[in-house]
C-alpha positions in Angstrom: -17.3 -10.6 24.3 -16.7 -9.0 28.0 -19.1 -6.3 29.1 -16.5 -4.2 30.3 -14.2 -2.5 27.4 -10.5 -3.3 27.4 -9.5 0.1 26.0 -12.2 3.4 25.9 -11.7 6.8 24.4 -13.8 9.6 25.4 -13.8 12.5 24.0 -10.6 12.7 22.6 -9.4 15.4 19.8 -6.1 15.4 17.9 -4.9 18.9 15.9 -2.2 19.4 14.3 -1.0 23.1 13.9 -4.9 24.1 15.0 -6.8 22.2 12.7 -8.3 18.4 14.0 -7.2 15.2 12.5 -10.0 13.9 15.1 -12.3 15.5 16.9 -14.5 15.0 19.7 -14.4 10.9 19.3 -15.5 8.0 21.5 -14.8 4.8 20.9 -14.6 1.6 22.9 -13.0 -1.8 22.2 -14.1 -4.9 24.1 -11.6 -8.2 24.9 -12.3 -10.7 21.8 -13.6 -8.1 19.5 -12.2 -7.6 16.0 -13.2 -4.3 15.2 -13.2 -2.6 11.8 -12.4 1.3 11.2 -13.9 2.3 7.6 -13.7 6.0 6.4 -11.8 8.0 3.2 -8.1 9.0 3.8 -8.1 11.9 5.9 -10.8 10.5 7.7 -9.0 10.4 10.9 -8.7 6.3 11.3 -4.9 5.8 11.3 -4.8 9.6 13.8 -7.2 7.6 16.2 -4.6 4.3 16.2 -1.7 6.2 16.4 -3.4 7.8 20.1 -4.3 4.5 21.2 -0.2 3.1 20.2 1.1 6.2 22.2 2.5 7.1 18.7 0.8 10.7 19.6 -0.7 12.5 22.2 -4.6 13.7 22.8 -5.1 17.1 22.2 -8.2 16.7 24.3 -9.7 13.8 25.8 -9.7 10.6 27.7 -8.3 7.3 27.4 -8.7 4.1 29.6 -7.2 0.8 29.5 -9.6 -1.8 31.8 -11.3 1.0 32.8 -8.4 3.2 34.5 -7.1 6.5 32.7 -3.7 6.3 31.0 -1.1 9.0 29.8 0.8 7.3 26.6 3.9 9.3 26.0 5.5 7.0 23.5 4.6 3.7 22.1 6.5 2.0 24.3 4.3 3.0 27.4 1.5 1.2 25.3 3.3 -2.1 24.5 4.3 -2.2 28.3 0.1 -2.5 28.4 0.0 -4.6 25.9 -0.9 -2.8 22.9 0.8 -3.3 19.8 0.1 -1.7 16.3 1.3 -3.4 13.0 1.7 -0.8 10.5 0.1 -0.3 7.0 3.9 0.8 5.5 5.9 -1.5 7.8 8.1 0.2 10.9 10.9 -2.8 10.6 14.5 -2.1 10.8 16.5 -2.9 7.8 19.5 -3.3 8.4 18.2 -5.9 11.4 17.7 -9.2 11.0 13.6 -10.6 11.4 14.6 -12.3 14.4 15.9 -9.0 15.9 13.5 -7.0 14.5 10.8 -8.6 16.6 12.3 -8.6 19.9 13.6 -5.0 19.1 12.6 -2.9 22.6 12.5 -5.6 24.5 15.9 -7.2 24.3 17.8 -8.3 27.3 20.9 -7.0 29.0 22.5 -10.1 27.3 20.9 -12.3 24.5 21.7 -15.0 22.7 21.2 -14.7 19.2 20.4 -18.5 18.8 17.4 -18.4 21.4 16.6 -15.0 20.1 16.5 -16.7 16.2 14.7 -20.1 17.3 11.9 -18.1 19.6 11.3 -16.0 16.3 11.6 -19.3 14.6 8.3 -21.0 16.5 5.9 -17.8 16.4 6.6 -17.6 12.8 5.9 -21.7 11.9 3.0 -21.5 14.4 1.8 -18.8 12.0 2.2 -20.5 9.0 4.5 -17.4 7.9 7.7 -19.0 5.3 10.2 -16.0 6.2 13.4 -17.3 7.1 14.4 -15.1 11.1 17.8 -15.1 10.2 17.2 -12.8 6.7 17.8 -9.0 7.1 14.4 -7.3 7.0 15.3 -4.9 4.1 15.8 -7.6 1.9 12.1 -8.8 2.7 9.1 -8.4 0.1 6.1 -6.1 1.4 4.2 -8.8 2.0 6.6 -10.6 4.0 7.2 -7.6 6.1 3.8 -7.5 7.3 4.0 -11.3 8.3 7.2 -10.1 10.7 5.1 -7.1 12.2 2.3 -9.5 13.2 4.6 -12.1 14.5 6.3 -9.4 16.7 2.6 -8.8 18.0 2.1 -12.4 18.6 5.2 -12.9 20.0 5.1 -10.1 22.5 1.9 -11.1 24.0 -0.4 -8.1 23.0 -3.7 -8.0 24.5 -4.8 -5.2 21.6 -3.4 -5.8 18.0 -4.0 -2.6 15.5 -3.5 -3.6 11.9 -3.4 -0.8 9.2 -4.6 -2.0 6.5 -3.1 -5.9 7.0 -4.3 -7.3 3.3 -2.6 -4.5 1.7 0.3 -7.1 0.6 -0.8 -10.0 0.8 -2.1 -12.3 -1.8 -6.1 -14.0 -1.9 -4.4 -17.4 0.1 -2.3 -15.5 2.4 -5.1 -13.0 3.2 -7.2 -15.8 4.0 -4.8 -17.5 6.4 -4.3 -13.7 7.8 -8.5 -13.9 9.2 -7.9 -17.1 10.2 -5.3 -16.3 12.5 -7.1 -13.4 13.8 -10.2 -15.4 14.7 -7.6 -18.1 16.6 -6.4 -15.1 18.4 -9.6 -13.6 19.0 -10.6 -17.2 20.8 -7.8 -16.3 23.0 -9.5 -12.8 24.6 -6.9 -10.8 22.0 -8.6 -7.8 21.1 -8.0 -5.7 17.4 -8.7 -3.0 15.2 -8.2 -3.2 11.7 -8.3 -0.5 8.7 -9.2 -1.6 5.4 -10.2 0.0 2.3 -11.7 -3.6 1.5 -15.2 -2.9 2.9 -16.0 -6.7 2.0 -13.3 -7.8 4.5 -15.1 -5.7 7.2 -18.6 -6.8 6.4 -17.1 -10.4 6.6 -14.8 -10.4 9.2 -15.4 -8.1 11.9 -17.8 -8.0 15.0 -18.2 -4.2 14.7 -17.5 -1.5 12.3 -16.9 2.2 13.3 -17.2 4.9 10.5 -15.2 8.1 10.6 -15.5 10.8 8.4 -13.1 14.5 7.9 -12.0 13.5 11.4 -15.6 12.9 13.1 -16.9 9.4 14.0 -20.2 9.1 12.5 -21.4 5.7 13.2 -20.9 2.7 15.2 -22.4 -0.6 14.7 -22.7 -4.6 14.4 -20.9 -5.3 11.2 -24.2 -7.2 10.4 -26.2 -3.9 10.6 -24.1 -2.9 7.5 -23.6 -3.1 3.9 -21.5 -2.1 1.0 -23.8 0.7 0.0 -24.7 1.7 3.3 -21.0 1.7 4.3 -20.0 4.1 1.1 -22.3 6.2 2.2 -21.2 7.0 6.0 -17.6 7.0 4.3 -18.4 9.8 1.8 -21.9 11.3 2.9 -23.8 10.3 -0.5 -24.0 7.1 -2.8 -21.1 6.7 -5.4 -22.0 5.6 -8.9 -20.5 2.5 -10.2 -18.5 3.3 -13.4 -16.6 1.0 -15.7 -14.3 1.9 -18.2 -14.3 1.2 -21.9 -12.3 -0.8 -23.4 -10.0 1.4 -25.8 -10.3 -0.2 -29.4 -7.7 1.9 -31.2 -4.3 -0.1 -30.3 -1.6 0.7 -32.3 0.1 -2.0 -34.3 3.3 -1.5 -33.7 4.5 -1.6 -29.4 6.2 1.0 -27.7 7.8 -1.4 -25.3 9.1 -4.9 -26.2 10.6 -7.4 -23.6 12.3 -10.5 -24.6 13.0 -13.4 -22.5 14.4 -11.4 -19.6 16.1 -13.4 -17.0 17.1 -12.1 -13.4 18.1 -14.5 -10.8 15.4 -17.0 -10.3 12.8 -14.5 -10.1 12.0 -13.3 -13.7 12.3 -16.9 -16.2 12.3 -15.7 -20.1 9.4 -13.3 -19.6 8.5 -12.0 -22.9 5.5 -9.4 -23.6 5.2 -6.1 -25.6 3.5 -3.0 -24.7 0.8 -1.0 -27.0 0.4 2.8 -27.4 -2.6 3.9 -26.2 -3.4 0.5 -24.3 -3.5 -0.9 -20.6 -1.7 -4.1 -20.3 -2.8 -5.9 -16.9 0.1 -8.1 -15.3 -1.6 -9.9 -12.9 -0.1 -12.9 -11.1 0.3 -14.0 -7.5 3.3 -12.6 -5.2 7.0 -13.4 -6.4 5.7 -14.6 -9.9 8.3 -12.0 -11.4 5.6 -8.9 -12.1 7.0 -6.2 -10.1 11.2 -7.7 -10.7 10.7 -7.7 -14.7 9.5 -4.1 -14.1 12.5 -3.1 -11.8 14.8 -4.7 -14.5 13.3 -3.1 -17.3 13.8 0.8 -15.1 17.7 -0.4 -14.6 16.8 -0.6 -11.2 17.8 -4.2 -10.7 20.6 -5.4 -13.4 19.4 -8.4 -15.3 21.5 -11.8 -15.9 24.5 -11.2 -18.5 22.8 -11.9 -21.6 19.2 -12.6 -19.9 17.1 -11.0 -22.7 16.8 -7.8 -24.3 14.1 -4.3 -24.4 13.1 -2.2 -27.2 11.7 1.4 -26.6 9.9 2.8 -29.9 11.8 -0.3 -31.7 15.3 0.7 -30.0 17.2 -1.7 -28.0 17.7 -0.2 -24.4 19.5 -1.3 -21.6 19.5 0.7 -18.4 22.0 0.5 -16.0 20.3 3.4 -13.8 16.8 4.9 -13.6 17.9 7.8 -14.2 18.2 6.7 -17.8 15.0 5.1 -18.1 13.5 8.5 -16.9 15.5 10.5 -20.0 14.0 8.0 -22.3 10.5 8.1 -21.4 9.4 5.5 -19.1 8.6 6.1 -15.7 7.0 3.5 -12.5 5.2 4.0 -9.5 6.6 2.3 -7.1 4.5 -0.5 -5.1 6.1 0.9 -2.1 5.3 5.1 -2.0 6.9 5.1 1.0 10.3 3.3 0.3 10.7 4.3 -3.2 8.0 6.8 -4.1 8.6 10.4 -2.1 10.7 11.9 -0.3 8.6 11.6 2.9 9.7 14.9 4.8 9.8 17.5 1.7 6.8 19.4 0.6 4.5 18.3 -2.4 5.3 20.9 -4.5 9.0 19.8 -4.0 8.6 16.0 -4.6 6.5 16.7 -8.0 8.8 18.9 -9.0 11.7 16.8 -8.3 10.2 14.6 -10.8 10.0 17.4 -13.4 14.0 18.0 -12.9 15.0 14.2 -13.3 13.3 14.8 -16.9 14.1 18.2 -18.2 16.6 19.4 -15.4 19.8 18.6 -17.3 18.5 20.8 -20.5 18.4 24.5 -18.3 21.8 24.0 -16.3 21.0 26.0 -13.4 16.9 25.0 -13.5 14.7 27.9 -12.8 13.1 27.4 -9.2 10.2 29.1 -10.1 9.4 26.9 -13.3 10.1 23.7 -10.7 7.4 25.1 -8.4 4.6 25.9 -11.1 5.1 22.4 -12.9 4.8 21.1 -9.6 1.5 23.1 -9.1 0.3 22.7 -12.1 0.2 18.6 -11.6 -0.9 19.4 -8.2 -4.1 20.4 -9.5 -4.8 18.7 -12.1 -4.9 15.4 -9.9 -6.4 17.4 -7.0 -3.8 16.4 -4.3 -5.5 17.7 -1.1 -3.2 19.9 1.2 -2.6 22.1 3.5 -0.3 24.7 1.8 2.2 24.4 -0.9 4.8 24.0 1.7 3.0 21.1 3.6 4.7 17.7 4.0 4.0 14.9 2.4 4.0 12.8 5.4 1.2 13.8 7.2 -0.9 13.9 3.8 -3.2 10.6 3.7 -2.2 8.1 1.7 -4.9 8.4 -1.3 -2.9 12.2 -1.5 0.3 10.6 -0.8 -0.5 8.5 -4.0 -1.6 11.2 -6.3 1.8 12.8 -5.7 3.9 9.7 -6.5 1.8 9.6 -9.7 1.9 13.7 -10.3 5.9 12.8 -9.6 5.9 10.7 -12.4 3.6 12.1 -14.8 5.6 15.3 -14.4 8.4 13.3 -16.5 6.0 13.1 -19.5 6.8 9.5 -20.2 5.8 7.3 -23.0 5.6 3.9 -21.0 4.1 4.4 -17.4 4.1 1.3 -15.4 1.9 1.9 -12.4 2.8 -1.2 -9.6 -0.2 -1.4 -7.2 -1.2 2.0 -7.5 -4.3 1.9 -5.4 -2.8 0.1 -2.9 -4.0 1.5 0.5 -6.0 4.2 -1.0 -9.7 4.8 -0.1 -13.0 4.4 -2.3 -12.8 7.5 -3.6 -9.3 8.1 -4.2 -9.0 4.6 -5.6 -11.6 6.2 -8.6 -10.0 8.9 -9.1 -6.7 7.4 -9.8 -8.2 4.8 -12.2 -9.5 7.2 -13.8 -6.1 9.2 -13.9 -4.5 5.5 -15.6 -7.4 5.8 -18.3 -7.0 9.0 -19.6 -3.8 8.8 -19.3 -3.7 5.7 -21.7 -5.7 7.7 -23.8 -3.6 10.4 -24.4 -1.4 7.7 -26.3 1.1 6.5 -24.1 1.1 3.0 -22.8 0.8 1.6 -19.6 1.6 -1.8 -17.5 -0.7 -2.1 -14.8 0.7 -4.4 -12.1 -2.1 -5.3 -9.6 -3.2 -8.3 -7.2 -6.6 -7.3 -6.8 -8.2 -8.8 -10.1 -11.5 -6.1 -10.1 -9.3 -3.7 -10.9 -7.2 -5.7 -13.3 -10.5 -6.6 -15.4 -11.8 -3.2 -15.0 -8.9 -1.4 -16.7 -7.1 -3.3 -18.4 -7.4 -3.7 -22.2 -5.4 -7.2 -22.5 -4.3 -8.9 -19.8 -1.1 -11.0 -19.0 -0.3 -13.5 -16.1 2.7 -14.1 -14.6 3.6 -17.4 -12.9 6.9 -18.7 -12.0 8.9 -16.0 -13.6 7.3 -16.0 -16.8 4.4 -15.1 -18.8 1.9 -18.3 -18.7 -1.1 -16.9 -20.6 -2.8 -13.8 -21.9 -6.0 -13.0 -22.3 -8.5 -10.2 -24.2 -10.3 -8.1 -22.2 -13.3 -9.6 -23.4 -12.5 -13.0 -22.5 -10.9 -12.8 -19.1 -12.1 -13.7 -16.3 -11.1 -13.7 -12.4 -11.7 -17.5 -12.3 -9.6 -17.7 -15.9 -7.0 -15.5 -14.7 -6.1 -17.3 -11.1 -6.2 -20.6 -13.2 -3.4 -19.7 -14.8 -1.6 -17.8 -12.1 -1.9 -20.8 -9.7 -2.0 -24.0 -12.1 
């Protein structure tokens, strides 16, 4: 690495309505360096990205760029210097196509869309990313939406790449080929900064690690100064116990949910599986092996093929033709995407939770007390321990463990009797990610039952009382909780 950092920030505090989101942090990044930002969420690591992408302004402080002060005033003063951030919940446009999407800001007076689609065409097969440039980017999976933000990065030169949280969405191969192509880069003098809430990926992948904690830096360090334990504790400020849960032994006989050979497009192939009261059912399986369609079918979110299987809820035959229904009936799903399909980004907590509690119950008080809204919402608030500022504060600048919680509280609002939670730790910190597993346990323990969709396996074998596999479409095998493995279960996901 250079002696001489690309990018420095002294000082520099960030407060929103007088109380800091960062405060008082240095931090340098040198040319070649992948460097790792660790903390809870909260802890100020996306605030001190969003200052360096010109996304916001410095309360207080410095920053440099090869060594001269700069005034960011919008993200595009920091791409003209070659910075370039790729976002945790992607900043695409959808109604775009991938090809336009990553020459967005920078387009000529006049373009041709055929150089535009074949330029998009060779960063994306030099990257070993299979999205098609001509494909509109709302029809795109998550993970493929990430691959298009780091291709625009790649294609536009940057000098600094910021990834937030860049595994989130993509599977064990794909994440691999991900650090691959950041050490290629990093050969090249490109500089990055990468969140994860996978500490292993920044004890094995980066040169340094920074930890930040309730908006203070705490430590700065070789990545090979660190490990797991020692990491946890800069994150939280003491050790955190290890817990596993127990697997629940009183299944009831007869299922609450039943799916029979459902068929949707070529997505979702005869997928049959039932669902127990009282029971976690893992679906694990690689991305676009039919986990998260079968669930949207089953919500009447996406309409299955004309006589392409059949549900029962409490041994009556459903078919939804709207959520909306599914809701009435009992069965509720978190989103994989909170911020696409989980909240209503710009309204308060108290009014997204409650929201949820109208879709339920609504309908049965005609003109629905506000004040009964608000104290269900509060209610739920507290019982998962959402972290806020207020009841009136926006969910959007909550952090995304919070964020979580109230796409859950949303849901559990509802009172369903099938929850199917679809990556619901996805991008969440160490501590939050334990307190929502344990929010799936008990919940399974109150008696309802509950598909856990996931693609990281720990958590599928540490929750799940019987655990499926999806390959292709369909189910390909199912195993016990006492006999699966990780090895076992990407067998049969892959082979």
């Amino acid at each position: 690495m250079s002696r001489e950092p690309i990018l420095r920030l002294t000082g520099v505090t960030k407060r929103y309505g007088g109380i800091a989101a960062l405060e008082a942090a240095d931090f340098d990044l040198f040319p070649g360096e992948i460097h790792a930002l660790a903390g809870e969420n909260g802890a100020g690591k996306s605030t001190l990205c969003k200052l360096i992408a010109g996304v916001v302004a410095p309360s207080e402080g410095t920053l440099a760029i090869d060594g001269q002060p700069v005034t960011l005033s919008a993200p595009r003063d920091a791409t003209r210097l070659g910075i370039a951030m790729v976002y945790q919940e992607t900043s695409l446009v959808p109604q775009l196509t991938v090809a336009q999407n990553m020459v967005l800001g920078r387009e000529r007076a006049f373009n041709s869309v055929r150089k535009l689609r074949n330029a998009a065409r060779q960063v994306l097969q030099r990257l070993n990313f299979n999205v098609d440039p001509s494909q509109l980017a709302g029809s795109l999976s998550a993970a493929k939406r990430q691959m298009v933000e780091i291709a625009r990065a790649v294609l536009n030169d940057a000098r600094v790449i910021i990834l937030d949280e860049p595994t989130a969405s993509l599977t064990p191969e794909e994440t691999t080929h991900l650090f691959d192509l950041m050490k290629s880069l990093q050969k090249r003098g490109v500089a990055m900064i990468f969140i994860s809430h996978a500490l292993e990926e920044a004890l094995s992948h980066a040169d340094r690690i920074t930890v930040l904690r309730n908006g203070r830096l705490i430590t700065t360090g070789p990545a090979a100064g660190f490990d797991r334990a020692g990491l946890i504790r800069h994150m939280i400020g003491e050790d955190m116990a290890v817990t596993t849960a127990a697997p629940n032994l009183r299944r009831s006989a007869v299922p609450v949910l039943q799916v029979e050979n459902i068929r949707m497009g070529s997505l979702v192939n005869n997928m049959s599986f039932s669902v127990f009261p009282g029971e976690i059912t893992g679906l694990a399986g690689l991305i676009g092996s039919g986990r998260s369609e079968v669930a949207r079918v089953i919500m009447g979110h996406t309409k299955r093929n004309f006589g392409g299987g059949r549900v029962w809820l409490e041994g009556r035959e459903v078919r939804y033709s709207l959520p909306a229904q599914a809701v009435r009936d009992g069965i509720a799903y978190v989103s994989e995407d909170r911020k696409l399909d989980g909240m209503f980004d710009t309204m308060s907590v108290t009014d997204n939770i409650g929201l949820g509690w109208m879709a339920k119950f609504g309908q049965h008080l005609g003109l629905a007390p506000l004040s009964r809204m608000r104290a269900e919402a509060r209610a739920w608030s507290e019982r998962l321990s959402v972290r806020r500022i207020g009841e009136d504060q926006p969910v959007i600048h909550l952090s995304g463990g919070n964020q979580q919680k109230v796409v859950i509280a949303k849901a559990l609002a509802q009172k369903p009797k099938v929850m199917i939670f679809d990556e619901p730790t996805r991008g969440v910190d160490v501590g939050a990610i334990a307190e929502i597993r344990q929010i799936i346990r008990s919940f399974a323990e109150s008696g309802a039952g509950v598909v856990l969709i996931s693609s990281y396996l720990p958590e599928i074998l540490d929750l799940s009382d019987r655990i499926l596999v999806a390959k292709s479409g369909t189910i390909a095998a199912e195993f016990s909780r006492a006999e699966a493995t990780a090895e076992k279960i990407l067998h049969a996901a892959i082979h």
